[in-house]
C-alpha positions as a printed Julia matrix, in Angstrom:
192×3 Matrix{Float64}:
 -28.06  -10.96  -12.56
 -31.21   -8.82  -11.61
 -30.97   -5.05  -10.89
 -31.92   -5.99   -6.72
 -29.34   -8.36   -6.47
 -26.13   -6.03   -8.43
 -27.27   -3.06   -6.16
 -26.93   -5.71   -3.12
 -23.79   -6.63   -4.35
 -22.58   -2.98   -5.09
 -23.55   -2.21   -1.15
 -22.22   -4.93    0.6
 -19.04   -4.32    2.96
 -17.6    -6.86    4.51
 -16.58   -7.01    7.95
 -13.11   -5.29    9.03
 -10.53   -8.28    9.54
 -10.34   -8.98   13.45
 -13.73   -7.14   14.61
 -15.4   -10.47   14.71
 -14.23  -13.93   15.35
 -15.06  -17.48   13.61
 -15.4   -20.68   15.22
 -14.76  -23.74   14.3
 -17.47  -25.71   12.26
 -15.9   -29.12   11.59
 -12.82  -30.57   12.02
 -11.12  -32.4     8.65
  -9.15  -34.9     8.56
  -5.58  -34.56    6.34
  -6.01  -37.13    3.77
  -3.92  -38.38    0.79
  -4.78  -36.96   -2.87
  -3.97  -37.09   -6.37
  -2.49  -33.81   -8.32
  -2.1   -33.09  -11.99
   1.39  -35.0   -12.11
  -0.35  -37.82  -10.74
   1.3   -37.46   -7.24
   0.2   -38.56   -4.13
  -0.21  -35.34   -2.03
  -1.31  -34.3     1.68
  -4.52  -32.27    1.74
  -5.26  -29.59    3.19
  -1.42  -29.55    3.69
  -0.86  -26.73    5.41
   1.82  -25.3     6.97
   1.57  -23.3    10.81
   0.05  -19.93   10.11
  -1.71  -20.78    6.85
  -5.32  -20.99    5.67
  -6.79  -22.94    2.76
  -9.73  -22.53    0.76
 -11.17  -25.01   -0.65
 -13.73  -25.63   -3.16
 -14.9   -29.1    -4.46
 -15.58  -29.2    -8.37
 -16.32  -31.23  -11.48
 -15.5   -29.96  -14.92
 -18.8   -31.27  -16.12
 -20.86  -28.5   -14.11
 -22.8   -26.71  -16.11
 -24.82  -24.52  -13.21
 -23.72  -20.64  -13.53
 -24.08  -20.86   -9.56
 -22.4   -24.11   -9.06
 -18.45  -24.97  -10.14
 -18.01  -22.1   -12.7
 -19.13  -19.44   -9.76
 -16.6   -21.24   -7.18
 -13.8   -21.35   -9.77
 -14.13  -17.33  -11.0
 -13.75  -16.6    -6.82
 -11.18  -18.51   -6.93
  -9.52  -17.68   -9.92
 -10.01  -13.35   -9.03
  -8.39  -14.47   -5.4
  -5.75  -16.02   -6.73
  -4.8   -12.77   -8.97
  -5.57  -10.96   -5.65
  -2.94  -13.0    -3.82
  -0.32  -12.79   -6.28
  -0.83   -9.05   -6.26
   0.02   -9.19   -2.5
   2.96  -11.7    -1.61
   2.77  -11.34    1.79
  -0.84  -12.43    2.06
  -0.42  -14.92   -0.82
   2.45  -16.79    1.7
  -0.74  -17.63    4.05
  -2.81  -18.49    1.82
  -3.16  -22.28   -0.37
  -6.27  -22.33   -2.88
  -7.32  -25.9    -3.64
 -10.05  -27.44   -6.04
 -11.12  -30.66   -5.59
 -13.0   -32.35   -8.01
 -15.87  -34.91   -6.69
 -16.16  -36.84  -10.27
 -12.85  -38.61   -9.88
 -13.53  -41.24  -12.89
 -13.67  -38.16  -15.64
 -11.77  -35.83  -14.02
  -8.21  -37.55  -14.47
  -5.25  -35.78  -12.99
  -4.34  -34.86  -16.71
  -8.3   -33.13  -16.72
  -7.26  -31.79  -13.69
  -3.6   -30.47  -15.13
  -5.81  -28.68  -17.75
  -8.13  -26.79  -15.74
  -5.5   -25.37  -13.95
  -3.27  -24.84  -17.34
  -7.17  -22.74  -17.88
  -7.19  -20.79  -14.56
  -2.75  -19.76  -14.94
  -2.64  -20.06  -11.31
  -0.08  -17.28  -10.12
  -0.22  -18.11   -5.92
  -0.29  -21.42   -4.42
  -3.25  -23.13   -6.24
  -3.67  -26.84   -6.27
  -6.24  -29.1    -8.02
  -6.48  -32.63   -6.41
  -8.56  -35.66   -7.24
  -9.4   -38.41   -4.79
  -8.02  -41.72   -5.91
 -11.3   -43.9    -6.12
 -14.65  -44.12   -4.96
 -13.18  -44.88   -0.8
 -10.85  -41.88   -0.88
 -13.51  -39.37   -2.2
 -16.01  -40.57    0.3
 -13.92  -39.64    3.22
 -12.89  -36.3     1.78
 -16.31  -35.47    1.08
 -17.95  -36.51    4.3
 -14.78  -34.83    6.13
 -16.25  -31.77    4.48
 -20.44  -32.28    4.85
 -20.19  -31.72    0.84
 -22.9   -33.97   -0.42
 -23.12  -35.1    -4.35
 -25.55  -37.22   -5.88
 -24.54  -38.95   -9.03
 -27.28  -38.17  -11.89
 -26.32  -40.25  -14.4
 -24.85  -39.11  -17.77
 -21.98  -37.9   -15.59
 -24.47  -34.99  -14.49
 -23.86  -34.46  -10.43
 -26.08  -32.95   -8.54
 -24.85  -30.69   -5.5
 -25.1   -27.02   -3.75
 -21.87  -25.27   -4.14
 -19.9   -24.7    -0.94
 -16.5   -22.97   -0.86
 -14.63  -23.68    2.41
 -12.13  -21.83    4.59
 -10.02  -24.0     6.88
  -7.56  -23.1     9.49
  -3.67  -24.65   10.07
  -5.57  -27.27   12.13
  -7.65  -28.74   10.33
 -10.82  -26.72   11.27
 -13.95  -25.4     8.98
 -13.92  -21.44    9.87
 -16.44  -21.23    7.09
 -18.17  -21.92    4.73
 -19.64  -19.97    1.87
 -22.56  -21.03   -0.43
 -23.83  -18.88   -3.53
 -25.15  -16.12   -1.57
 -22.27  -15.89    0.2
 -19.53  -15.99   -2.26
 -18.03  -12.24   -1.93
 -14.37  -11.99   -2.75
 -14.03   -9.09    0.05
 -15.69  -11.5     2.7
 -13.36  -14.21    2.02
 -10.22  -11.95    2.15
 -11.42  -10.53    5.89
 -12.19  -13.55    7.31
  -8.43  -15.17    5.9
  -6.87  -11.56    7.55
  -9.5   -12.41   10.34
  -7.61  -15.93   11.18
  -3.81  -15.22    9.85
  -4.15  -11.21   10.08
  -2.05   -9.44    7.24
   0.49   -6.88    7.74
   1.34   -5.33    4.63
């Protein structure tokens, strides 16, 4: 990290939750996925009043800025939730991965045996080629396949609403822990 962008970082505030309001970006569809077990599960899933935030993965990803970056936000937000019960009750975490042939739902039942999920934390896998796809274009996330099993991709992280609705989305130089908590107080505020 250079000296420019850690004094950015050390400056930046986010926004107070409710001073500001985000629209809808896209609407998702709930589709069928795959957990760790090897159940069939609804995604997003949510229930009235809850948020999720989503970010699509591959345990091959080797880019710092890519899957490693969107798993550490996620993994520090899920210690922040489970710090705060009444937040962590509006609140589902989800990866995805987008390399369903390596990333089995046993692959998947170790990452999140790595990441000791203490909130509602859920890592899915599309069941083939058809269901990832749809989940994927539901999203915008584009992936191009490499070769080797190397992906190519920019890393998104995305915040969706109880219906179905992109409320944003948040790319490398966007990924701020404090940002992501005020915009999930911002849609489902947080009385503590």
């Amino acid at each position: 990290m250079t000296l420019a962008l850690a004094l950015l970082l050390a400056l930046f505030q986010a926004p107070k939750p409710g001073t500001y309001e985000l629209p809808p970006i896209a609407q998702v569809q709930e589709r069928e996925l795959v957990d760790p077990s090897g159940a069939r599960v609804s995604f997003p899933g949510l229930a009235p009043g809850q948020v999720a935030v989503v970010a699509f993965i591959y345990r091959g990803c080797h880019e710092a800025q890519g899957c490693p970056a969107s798993l550490a936000l996620l993994r520090e937000l899920d210690r922040r939730l489970a710090a705060d019960p009444a937040r962590a009750a509006r609140v589902r975490l989800a990866c995805v991965s987008f390399d369903p042939d390596n990333d089995t739902p046993a692959r998947m039942a170790e990452l999140r045996d790595l990441m000791a999920p203490r909130s509602d934390w859920r890592f899915l896998v599309p069941d083939g080629a058809t269901a990832l796809a749809q989940v994927l274009g539901d999203f915008g996330q584009d992936v191009v396949d490499l070769g080797g099993g190397a992906k190519r991709h920019v890393m998104k992280v995305y915040l969706v609403d109880a219906d179905h609705q992109v409320r944003n989305v948040y790319a490398s130089g966007f990924l701020y822990l404090d940002l992501v908590l005020a915009d999930i107080d911002t849609l489902v505020p947080h009385v503590k």
